[in-house]
C-alpha positions in Angstrom: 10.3 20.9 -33.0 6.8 20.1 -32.6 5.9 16.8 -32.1 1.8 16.0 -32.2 0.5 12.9 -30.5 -3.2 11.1 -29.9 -3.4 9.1 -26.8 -2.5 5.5 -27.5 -1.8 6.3 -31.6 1.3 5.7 -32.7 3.2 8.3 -35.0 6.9 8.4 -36.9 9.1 11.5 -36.0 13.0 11.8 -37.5 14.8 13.1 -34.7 18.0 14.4 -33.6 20.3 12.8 -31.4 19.7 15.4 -29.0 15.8 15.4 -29.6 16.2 11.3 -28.8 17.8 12.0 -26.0 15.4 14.4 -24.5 12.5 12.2 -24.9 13.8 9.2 -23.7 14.3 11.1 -20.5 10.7 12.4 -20.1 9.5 8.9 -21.7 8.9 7.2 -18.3 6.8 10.4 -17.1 4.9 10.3 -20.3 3.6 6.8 -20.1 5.2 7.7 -23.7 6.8 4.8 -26.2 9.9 5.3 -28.2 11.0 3.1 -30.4 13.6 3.0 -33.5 11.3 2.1 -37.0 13.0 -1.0 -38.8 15.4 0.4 -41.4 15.5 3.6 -40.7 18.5 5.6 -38.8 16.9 8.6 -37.1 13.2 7.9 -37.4 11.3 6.8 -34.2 8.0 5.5 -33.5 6.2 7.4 -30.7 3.2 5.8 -28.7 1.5 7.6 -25.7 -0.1 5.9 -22.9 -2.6 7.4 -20.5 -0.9 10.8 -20.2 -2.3 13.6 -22.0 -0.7 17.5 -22.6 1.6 19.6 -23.4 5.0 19.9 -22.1 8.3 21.7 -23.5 11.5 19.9 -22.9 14.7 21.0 -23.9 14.0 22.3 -27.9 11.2 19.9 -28.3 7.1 20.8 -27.9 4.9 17.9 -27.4 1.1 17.9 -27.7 -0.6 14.7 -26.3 -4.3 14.7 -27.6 -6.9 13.2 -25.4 -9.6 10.9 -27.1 -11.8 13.1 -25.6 -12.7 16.9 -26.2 -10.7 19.5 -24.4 -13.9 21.2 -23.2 -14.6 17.4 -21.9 -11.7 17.0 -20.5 -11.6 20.0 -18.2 -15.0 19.3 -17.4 -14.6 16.0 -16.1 -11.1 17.5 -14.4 -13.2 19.8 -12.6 -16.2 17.8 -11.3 -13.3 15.4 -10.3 -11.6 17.8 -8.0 -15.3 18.7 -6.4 -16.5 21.7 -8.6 -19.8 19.9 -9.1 -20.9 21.5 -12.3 -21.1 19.1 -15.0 -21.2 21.8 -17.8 -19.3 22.1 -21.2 -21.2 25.4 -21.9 -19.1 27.4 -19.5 -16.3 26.8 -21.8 -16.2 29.1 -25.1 -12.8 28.6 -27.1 -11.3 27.3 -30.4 -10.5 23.7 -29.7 -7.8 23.9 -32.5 -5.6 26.1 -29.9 -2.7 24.7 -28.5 -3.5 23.2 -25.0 -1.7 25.9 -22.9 -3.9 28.8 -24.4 -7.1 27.5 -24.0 -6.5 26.8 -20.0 -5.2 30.7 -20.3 -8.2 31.8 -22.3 -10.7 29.6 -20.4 -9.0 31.4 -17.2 -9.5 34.9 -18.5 -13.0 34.1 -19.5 -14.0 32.8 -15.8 -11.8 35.6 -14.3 -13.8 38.4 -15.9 -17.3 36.9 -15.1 -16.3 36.2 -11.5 -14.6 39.7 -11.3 -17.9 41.1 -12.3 -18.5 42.1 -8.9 -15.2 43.4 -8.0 -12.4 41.7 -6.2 -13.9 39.1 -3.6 -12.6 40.0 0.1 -12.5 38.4 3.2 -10.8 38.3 6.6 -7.0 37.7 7.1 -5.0 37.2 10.3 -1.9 38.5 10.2 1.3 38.8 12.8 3.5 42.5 12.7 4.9 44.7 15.3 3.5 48.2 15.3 3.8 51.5 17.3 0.4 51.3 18.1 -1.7 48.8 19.8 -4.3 47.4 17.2 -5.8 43.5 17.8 -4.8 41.5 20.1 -1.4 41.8 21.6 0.6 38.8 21.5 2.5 38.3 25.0 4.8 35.8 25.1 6.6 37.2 21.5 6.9 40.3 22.9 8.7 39.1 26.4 10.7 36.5 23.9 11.7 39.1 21.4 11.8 42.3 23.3 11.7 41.7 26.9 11.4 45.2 29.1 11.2 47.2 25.7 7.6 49.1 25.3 7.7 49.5 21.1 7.0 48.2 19.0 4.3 46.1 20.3 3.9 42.6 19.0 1.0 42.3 17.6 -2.3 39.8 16.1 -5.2 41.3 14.3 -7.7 40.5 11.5 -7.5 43.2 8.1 -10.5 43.0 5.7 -8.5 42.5 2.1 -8.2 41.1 -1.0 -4.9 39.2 -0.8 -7.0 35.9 0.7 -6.9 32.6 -0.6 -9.2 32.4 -3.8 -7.6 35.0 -5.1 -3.5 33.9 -4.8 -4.9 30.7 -6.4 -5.8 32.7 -9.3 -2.7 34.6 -9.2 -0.7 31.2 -8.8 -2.1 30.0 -11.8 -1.8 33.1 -13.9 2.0 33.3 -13.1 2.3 29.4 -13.9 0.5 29.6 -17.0 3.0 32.2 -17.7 6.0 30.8 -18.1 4.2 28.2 -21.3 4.9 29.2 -24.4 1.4 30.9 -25.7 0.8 31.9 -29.2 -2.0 33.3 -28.9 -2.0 37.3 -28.5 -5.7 37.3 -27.2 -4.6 34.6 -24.2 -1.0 36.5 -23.3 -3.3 39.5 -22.6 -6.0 37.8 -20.9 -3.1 36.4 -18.4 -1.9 40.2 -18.4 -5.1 41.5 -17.5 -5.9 39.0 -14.5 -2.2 39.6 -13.0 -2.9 43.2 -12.9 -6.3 42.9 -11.3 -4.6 40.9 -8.8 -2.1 43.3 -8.3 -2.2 43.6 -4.3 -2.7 39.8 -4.1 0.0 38.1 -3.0 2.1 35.6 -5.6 2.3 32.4 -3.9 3.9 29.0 -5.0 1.3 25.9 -4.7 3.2 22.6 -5.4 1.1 20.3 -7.0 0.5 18.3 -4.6 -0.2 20.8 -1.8 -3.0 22.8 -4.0 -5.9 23.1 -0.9 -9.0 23.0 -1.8 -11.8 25.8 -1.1 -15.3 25.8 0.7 -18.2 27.6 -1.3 -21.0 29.4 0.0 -23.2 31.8 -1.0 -20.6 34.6 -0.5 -18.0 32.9 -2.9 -20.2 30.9 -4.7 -19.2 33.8 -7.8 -15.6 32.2 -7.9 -16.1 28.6 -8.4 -15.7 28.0 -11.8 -12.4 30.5 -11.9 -11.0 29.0 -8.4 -11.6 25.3 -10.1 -9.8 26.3 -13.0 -6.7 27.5 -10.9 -6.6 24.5 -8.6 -6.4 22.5 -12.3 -4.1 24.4 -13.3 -1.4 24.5 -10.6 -2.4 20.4 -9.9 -1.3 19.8 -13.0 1.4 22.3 -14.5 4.5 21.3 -12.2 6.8 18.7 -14.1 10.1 17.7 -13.6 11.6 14.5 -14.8 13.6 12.8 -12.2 16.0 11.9 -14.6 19.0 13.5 -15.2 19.1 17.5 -16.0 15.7 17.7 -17.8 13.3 19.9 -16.7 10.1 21.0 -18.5 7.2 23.0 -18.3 3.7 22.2 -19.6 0.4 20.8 -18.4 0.0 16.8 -17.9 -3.1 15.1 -17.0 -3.1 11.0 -16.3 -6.5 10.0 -18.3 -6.1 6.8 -15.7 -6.0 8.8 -12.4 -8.8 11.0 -14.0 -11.1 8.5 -14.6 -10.8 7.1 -11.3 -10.9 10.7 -9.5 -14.4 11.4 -11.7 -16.0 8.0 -10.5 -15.1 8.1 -7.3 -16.7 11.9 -7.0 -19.3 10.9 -9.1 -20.6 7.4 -7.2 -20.2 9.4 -3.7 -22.2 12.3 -4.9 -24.8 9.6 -6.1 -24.9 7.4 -3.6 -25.5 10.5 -1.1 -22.2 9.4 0.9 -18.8 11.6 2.2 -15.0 10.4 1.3 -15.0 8.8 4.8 -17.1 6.6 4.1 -16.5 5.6 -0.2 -12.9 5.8 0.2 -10.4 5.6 -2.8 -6.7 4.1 -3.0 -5.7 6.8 -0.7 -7.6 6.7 1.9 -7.7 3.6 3.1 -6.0 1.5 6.1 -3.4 -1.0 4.9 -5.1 -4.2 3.8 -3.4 -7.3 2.8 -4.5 -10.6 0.8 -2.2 -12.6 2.8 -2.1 -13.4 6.1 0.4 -11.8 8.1 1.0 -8.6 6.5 1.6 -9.9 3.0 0.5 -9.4 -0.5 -0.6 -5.5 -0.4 -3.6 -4.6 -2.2 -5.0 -1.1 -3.2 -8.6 -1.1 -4.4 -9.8 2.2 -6.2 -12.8 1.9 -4.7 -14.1 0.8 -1.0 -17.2 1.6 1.0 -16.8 1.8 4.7 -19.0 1.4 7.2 -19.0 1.1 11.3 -15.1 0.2 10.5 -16.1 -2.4 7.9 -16.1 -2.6 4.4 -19.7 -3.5 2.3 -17.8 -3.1 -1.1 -15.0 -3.0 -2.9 -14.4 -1.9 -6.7 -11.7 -0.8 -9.3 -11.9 1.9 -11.8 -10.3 0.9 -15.7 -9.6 3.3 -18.2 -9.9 1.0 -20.7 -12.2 -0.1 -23.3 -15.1 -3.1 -23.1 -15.9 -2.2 -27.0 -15.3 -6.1 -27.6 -18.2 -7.1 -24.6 -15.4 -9.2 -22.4 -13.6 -7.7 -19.4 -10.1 -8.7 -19.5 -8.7 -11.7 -17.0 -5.7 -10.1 -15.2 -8.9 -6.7 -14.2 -11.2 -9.6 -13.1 -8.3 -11.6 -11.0 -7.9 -8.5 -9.4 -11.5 -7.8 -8.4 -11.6 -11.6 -7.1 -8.4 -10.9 -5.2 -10.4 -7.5 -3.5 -13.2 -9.3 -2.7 -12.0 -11.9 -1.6 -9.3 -10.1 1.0 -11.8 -7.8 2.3 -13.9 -11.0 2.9 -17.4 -9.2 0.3 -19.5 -11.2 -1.8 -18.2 -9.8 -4.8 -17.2 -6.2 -6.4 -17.3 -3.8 -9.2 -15.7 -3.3 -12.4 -16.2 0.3 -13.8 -14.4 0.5 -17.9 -14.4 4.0 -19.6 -15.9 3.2 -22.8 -18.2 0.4 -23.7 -22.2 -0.5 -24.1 -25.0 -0.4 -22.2 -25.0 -3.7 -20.5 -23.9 -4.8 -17.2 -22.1 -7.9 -17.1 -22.1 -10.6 -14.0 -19.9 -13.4 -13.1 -20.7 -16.1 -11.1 -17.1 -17.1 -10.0 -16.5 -21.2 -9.4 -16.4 -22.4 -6.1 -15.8 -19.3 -3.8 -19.3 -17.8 -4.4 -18.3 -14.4 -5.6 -19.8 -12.4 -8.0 -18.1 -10.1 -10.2 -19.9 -7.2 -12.1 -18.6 -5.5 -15.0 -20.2 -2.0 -16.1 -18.6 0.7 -18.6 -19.2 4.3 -18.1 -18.4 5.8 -21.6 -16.9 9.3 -21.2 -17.6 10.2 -25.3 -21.5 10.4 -24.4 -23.6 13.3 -23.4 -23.1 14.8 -20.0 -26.2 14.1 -18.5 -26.2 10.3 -20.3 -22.7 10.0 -18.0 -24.5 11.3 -15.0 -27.4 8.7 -15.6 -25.1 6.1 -15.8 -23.7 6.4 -13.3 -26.5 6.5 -11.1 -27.5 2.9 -12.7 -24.6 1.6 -11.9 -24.8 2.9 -8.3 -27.9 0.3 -7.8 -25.6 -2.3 -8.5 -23.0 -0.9 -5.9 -26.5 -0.5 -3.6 -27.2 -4.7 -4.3 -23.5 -5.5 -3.5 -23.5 -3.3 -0.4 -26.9 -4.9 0.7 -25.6 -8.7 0.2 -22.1 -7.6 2.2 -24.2 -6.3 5.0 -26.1 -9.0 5.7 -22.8 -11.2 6.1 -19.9 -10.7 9.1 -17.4 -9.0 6.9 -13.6 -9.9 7.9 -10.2 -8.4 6.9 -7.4 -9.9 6.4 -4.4 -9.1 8.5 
């Protein structure tokens, strides 16, 4: 069955028992709603939250459309993971594919442009025991393993090959992308194609979580845009519910965790700084609003500097269509600022106008500023933005630096 969803729209599916059943296990996962519509027996109401894909669970495909374009979407998925190119151009596919064939066709596009060139090659250590002496021999295994035996000889040395690490991402991918259901012939060979390219690259698993990230240079610079692609696919293409027997495979972003990822890369790269010093949730030490260890707080955004934080900020992927930043976002900010000891902080929405708001906050003498960085504009409109609302993060720094900043313990 295919079920078709727009983030946060609600839509009515009939479904079987077993169809029910499958969803409601995924449903948590999903940021997804299901609820029975009054007087009906087997229809459902089914309302996504931030979580945008495709995943195939048990007989059931679901789509999960972003509000944004796809082309956007990976995009902003790259720039967030530190591929730096703000371009949509690069991308040249049908958006009326299902999800999983335009990651494999935008992966066989960027595969044949950086395979121009041939196979990239580099350097790679590796550990054997020959008949021959070749590197550097490695002592102590060789007394360990094969004390007063000549041969083999155990053995370090460095081969120039192709099996290195840009290219087993590649392969990763390819062989994740795989096991999707695609429907389109032209992507299926595209996959087939890259695989066989790669054939004498070695098939690696990258959890999602443990997907390492790759310097550029002018040697590799060829392979960012195909290497990016892979990381965002193998970030993002391992699901498994942990509920119950369900397992499922597909591609899931979180629009919320997104958002965030995108600011944060965007503000450092704007305000010239590393991710040592603008830290997100992350990367921070523990901070507290409480004394004593109490009341744990998590701010999307922090800048760090000489072991003290000049500013503090929280990244919403919501709306400020209707001009007013809701209460619990702005009790939050107040409860940042006010535990990290800062004259005020930063509230950064995903869609709304041009204005920056300000708060002048009774009593405590905190100001609260509200800005909305609208990800349906024009790339370089985002870009501009967000260098605009930098100078506000530059005033707040400057007012927190002029005061002896204290954290609460």
């Amino acid at each position: 069955m295919q079920i078709d969803l727009r983030e946060y729209v609600t839509s009515n599916y009939i479904l079987t028992s077993d169809q029910l059943d499958a969803l409601l296990r995924v449903s948590r996962a999903l940021h997804l709603t299901v609820e029975p519509v009054h007087g009906t027996k087997d229809k459902y109401s089914l309302t996504p939250g931030s979580m945008v894909g495709a995943l195939e669970i048990a007989d059931v495909s679901i789509l999960i459309k972003p509000k944004v374009e796809i082309k956007r979407l990976f995009t902003l998925a790259l720039y967030a993971m530190g591929n730096l190119e703000l371009r949509e151009d690069v991308f040249d596919f049908d958006e009326h594919e299902p999800l999983p064939d335009l990651l494999a066709l935008a992966l066989n596009q960027a595969a044949r442009n950086a395979f121009a060139l041939g196979l990239l090659r580099g350097y790679q250590t590796e550990e054997e025991a020959l008949q021959t002496v070749r590197g550097r021999i490695r002592f102590d295994e060789q007394i360990r393993r094969r004390y007063g035996i000549p041969l083999p000889i155990e053995l370090r040395f460095d081969v120039y090959t192709e099996d290195i690490l840009v290219n087993r991402l590649v392969k990763a991918s390819v062989a994740r992308l795989s096991r999707m259901k695609l429907v389109s012939t032209e992507a299926r060979r595209g996959l087939g194609w890259i695989f066989s390219i790669l054939e004498k690259v070695s098939l690696l698993e990258f959890p999602p979580k443990c997907v390492p990230e790759v310097n550029f240079d002018r040697l590799n610079e060829h392979y960012r845009h195909v290497v990016g692609l892979a990381r965002i696919i193998l970030k993002y293409s391992g699901f498994e519910s942990n509920r119950g027997y369900v397992r499922g495979s597909g591609f899931l972003i979180d629009m919320n965790k997104l958002f965030q990822e995108f600011v944060t890369q965007a503000l450092r790269e704007s305000l010239g700084v590393s991710n040592n010093i603008l830290r997100d949730d992350k990367n921070i030490d523990r901070i507290t609003l409480a004394r004593h260890g109490k009341v744990k707080i998590e701010p999307d955004l922090s800048l760090w500097e000489g072991g003290k934080p000049t500013f503090v900020g929280d990244a919403k992927y919501k709306d400020l269509t209707d001009r007013r930043a809701r209460n619990a976002d702005l009790f939050q900010l107040l409860a940042y600022a006010t535990a990290l000891d800062l004259p005020g902080g930063l509230l950064i929405y995903a869609q709304g106008g041009a204005r920056i708001y300000k708060y002048e906050v009774w009593h405590v003498d905190k100001r609260l500023v509200v800005a909305a960085l609208d990800l349906s504009k024009p790339l370089d409109q985002i870009l501009q933005r967000v260098k605009l609302i930098g100078r506000s993060i530059e005033e707040l720094r400057g007012e927190a630096q002029r005061k002896q900043p204290r954290v609460a313990i």
